[in-house]
N, C-alpha and C positions, 0 to 999 in steps of 0.2 A: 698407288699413289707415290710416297715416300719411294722405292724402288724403282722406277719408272721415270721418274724425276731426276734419279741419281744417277741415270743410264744403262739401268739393266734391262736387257731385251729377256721380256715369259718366252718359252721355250712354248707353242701351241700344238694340240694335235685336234683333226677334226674330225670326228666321227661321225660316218652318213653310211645312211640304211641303205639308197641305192647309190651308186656312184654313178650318175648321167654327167659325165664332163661334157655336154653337147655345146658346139659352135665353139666361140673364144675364150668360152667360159676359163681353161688352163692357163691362157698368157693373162687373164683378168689376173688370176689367185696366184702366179706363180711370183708375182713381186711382195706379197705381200708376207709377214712374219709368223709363216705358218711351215712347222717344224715337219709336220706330216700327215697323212691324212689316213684314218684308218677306214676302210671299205668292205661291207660286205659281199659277197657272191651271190646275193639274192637276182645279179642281171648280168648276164653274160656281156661284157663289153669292152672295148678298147679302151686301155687306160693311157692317159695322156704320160709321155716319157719325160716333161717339162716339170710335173711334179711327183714328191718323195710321197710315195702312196704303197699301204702294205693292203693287201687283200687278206682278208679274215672271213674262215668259211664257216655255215650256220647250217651246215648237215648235221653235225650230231646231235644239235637243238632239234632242228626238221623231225629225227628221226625217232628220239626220247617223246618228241609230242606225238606223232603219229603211234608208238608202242604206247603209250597213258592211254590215248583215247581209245586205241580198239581192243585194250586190258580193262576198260571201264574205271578208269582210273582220276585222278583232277587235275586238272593242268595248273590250279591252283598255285604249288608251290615250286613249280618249275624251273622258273627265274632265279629261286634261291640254290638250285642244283647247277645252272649254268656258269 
């Protein structure tokens, strides 16, 4: 509120499980006050050069769950090691 008010732009970052920029979806988001978007590798795809987007890869998640379950192991607490 009070900050927002007084003229200060949030610095935003969006985090999305797949990145589909499909159609205009880029010149839609690219006006808008979004500092940058973080993306995982879960889909192979072109990413639009119009916005600041870092790729963040989810292999060694991938690969810790697949080593828990075929060690018989809980995937339980997983999330607290990543």
């Amino acid at each position: 509120g009070a900050l927002l008010e007084a003229g200060a732009e949030p610095e935003v970052t969006v985090a999305v499980t797949h990145g589909l920029f499909a159609g205009s979806v880029a010149e839609r988001l690219a006006p808008l006050p979004i500092a940058r978007f973080l993306v995982t590798d879960t889909i192979d795809t072109e990413l639009p050069a119009a916005l600041t987007i870092e790729r963040v890869t989810i292999a060694p998640l991938l690969a810790d769950a697949v080593t828990r379950l075929h060690q018989g192991h809980s995937l339980g607490d997983l999330i607290l090691h990543a």
